[in-house]
C-alpha positions in Angstrom: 16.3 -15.5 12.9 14.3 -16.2 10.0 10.2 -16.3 10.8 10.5 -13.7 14.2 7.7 -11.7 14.5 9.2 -8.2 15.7 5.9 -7.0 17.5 2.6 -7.8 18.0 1.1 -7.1 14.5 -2.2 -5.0 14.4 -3.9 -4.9 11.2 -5.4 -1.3 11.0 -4.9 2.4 10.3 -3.3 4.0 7.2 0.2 2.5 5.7 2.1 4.5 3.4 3.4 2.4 0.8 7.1 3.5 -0.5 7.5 4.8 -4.6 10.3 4.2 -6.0 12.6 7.3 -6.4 15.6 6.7 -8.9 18.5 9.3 -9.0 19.5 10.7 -12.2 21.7 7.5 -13.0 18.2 5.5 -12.7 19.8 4.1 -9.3 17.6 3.9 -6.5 18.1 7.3 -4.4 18.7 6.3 -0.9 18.4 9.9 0.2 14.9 10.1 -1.4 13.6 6.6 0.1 14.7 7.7 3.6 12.6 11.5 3.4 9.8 9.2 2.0 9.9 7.3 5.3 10.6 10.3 7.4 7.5 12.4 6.1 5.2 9.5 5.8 5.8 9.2 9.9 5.3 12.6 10.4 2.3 12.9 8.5 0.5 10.5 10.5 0.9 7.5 8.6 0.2 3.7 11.0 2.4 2.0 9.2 4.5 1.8 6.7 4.9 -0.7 3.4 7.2 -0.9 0.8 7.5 -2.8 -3.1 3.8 -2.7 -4.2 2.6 -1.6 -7.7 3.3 1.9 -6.9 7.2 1.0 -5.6 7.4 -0.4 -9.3 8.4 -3.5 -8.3 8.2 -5.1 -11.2 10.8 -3.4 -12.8 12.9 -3.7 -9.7 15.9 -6.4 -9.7 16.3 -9.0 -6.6 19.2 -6.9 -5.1 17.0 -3.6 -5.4 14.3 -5.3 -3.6 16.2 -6.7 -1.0 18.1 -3.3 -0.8 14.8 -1.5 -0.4 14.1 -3.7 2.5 17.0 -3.6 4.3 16.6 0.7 3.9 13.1 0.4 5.1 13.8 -1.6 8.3 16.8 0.8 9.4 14.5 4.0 8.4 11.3 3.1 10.0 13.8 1.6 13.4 10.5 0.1 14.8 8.9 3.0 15.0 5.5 1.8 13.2 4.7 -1.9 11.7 6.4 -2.8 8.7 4.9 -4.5 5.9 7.1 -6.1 2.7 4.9 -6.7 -0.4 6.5 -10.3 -2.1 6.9 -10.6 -5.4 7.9 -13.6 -7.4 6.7 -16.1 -10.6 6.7 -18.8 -8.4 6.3 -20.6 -5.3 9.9 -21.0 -5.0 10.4 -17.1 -5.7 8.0 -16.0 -3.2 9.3 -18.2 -0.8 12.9 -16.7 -1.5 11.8 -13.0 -1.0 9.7 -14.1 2.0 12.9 -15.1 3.8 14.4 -12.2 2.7 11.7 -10.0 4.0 11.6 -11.7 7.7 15.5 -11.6 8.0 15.6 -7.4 7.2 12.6 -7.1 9.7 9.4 -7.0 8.4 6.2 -7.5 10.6 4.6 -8.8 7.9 3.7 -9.7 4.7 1.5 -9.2 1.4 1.9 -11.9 -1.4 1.2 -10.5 -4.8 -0.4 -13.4 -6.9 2.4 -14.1 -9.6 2.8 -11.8 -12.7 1.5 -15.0 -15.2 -2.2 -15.3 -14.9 -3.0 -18.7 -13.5 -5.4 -21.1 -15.5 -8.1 -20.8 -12.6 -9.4 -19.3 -9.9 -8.9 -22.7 -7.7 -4.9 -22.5 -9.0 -4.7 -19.2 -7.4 -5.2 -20.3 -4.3 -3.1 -23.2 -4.7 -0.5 -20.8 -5.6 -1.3 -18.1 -2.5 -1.7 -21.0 0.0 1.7 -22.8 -0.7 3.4 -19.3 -1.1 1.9 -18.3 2.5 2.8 -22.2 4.1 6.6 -21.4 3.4 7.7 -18.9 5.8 6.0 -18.3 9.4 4.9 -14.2 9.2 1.8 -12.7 9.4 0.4 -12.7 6.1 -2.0 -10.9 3.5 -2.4 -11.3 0.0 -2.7 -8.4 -2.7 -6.5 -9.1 -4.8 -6.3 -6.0 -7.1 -8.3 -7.9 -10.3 -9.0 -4.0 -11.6 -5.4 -3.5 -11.6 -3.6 -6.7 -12.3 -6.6 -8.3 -14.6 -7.6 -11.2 -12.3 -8.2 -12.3 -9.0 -10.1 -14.2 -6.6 -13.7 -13.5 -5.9 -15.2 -13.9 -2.2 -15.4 -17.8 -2.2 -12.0 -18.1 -3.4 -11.0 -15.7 -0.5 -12.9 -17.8 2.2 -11.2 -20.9 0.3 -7.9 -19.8 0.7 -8.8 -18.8 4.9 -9.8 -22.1 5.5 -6.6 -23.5 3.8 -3.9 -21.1 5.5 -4.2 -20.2 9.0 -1.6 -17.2 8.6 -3.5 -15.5 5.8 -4.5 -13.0 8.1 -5.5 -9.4 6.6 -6.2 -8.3 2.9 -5.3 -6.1 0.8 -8.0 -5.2 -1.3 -8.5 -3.1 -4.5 -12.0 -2.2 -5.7 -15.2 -0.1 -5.3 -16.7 -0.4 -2.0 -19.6 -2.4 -3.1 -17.2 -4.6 -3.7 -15.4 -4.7 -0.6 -18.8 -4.5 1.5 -19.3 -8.5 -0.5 -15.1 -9.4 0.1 -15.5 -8.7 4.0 -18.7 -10.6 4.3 -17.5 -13.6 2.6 -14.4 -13.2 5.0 -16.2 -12.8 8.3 -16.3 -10.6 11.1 -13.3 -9.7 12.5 -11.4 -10.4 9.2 -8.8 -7.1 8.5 -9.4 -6.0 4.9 -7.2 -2.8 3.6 -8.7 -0.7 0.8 -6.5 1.1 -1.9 -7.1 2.8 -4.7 -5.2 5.7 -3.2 -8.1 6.5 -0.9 -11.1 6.1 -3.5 -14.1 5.7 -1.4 -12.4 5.8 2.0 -15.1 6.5 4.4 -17.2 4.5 2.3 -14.9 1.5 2.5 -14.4 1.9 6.4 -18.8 1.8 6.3 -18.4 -1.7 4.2 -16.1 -2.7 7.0 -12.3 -1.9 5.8 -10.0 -2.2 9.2 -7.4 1.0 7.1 -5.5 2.0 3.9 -2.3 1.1 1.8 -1.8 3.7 0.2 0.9 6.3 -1.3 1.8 8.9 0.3 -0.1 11.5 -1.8 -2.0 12.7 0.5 -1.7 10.0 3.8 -1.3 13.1 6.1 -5.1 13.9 5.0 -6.2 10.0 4.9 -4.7 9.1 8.6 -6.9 11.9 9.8 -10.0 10.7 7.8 -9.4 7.5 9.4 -9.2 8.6 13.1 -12.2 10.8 12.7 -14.3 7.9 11.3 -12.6 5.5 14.2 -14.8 8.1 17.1 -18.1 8.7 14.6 -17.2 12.3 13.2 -18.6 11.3 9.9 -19.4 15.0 8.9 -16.1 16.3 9.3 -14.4 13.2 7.8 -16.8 13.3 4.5 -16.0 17.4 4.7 -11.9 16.4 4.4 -12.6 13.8 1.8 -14.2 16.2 -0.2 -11.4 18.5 0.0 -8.7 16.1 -1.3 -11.3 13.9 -4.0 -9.7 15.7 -7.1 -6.2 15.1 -6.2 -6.9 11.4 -6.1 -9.1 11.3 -8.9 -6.0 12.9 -11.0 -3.4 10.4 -9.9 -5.7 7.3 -9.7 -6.7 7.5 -13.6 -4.4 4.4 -14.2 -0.9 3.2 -12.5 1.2 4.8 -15.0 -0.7 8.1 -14.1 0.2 7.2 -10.1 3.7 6.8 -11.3 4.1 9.8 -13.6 2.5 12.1 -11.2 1.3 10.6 -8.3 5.0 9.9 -7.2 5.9 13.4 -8.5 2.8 15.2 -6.0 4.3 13.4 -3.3 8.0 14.7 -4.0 7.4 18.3 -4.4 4.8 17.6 -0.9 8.3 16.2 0.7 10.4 19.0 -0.6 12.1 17.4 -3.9 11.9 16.6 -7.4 11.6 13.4 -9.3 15.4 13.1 -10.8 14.7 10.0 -12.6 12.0 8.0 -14.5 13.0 3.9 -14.7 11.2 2.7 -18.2 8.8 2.0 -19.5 6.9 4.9 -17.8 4.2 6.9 -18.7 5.7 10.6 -19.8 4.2 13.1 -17.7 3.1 16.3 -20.1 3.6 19.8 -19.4 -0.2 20.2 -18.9 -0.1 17.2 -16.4 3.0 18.4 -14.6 1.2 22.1 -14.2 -1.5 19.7 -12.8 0.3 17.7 -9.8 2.3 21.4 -9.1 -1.5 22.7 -8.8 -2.4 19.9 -6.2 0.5 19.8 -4.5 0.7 23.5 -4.1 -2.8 23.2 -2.1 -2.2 20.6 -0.4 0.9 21.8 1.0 3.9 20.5 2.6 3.2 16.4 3.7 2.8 16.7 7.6 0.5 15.5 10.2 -3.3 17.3 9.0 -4.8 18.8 12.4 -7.4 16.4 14.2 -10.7 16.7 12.6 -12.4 16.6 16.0 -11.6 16.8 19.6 -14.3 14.0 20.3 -12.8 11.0 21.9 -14.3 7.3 22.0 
């Protein structure tokens, strides 16, 4: 039934948000999606997400999306939250996908703001308030301005609460100054998920982040970074941030540089090669390729890191 909520939604921890691995057809490769969702579970990851920037989505057709839903829900079988991001010019679209995402069993949702700028800040919460009225999940909304070229700003956040009661968590993109001003504008209490594939994480958990969406680069490494800041070991969770700093750095330059090489760290992590890239996409060099094999040879194979600490709460 359309609008069931399948558990108790809590908005924290790490999520691992799905690429998009095509075969070398330029199908989606459902054998590649479901080792995606295998390794990101083993390595740790609280949850798991699927058709953000890094899944491509935009390049994606309806049946793919709904496709990759429908391969999410039976891979992750309840075993962590779900989370769909919806994509769509419109109202109408979004409300569409929405449906969609409930019926193949997502927990719950993230509204992208629509690919056309709007004329205003005020319009974009028009748009995100009607979008999140039209179903009956658990929602967030996707403010990535650095990436997508616009946004809202904290008064348009706490606008758009005060409008829709199910406009629950956020999924925020920026520096953690940033986020420090997004979460007090929100209030206490209010989940905010950082990004950037784990820029600044123990600084954004300081400036009040409740977790991560991220791609699976290196979630084995971020989950622990997370639980280790969750009990106060601060030393040893700045210590495993250092470690794994350049890697991110390399894949965060830009999300064509996340898709050329992020997605292919992540493979050769997981045990496989990228068969396929879906244009337009950014051509990964020789020099760049030597690069990700670099950072995924150190890194190693993507599994659950070892505790940072033995402290408990």
């Amino acid at each position: 039934m359309v609008g069931l909520v399948r558990k108790q939604v809590s908005f924290s921890g790490v999520y691992a948000i799905l690429y998009a691995f095509f075969d070398a057809e330029g199908r989606l490769d459902r054998g590649a999606m479901r080792r995606q969702v295998e390794a990101s579970i083993d390595a740790g990851a609280h949850g798991i997400a699927a058709l953000g920037l890094a899944t491509e989505v935009q390049k994606l057709t309806r049946d793919e999306r709904w496709g990759i839903m429908d391969w999410a829900a039976e891979d992750v079988a309840g075993r962590r939250p779900l989370a769909f991001t919806i994509f769509g010019v419109s109202v109408k679209e979004q409300e569409e996908e929405a449906r969609r995402a409930a019926a193949s069993g997502a927990d719950w949702l993230i509204h992208q703001p629509p690919p056309e700028r709007p004329r205003d800040e005020a319009a974009l919460v028009d748009f995100f308030a009607a979008a999140i009225a039209s179903h009956a999940l658990p929602t967030a909304v996707q403010n990535a301005p650095a990436y997508l070229g616009y946004g809202l700003g904290p008064s348009g956040l706490a606008e758009l609460r005060r409008r829709a009661p199910r406009f629950l968590a956020l999924k925020g993109e920026g520096p953690a100054v940033e986020i420090a001003e997004t979460t007090r504008a929100l209030g206490p209490g209010f989940p905010v998920f950082a990004g950037r594939g784990g820029l600044e994480i123990t600084d954004s958990l300081r400036a009040g982040c409740a977790g991560l969406i991220v791609a699976p680069d290196v979630v084995d490494h971020l989950a622990a970074i997370f639980e280790a800041m969750r009990v106060g070991a601060e030393v040893e969770a700045e210590a495993c941030y250092r470690k794994i700093l350049p890697a991110i750095v390399f894949v965060m330059q830009s999300l064509d540089t996340l898709i050329a090489y992020g997605k292919r760290l992540s493979a050769w992590r997981m045990g496989f090669d990228v068969a396929h890239d879906r244009a337009p996409a950014l051509a990964p060099t020789p020099f760049g390729l030597s690069l990700a094999r670099r950072f995924a040879s150190e890194l190693g194979p993507l599994r659950r890191a070892p505790a940072l600490t033995d402290r408990t709460p």
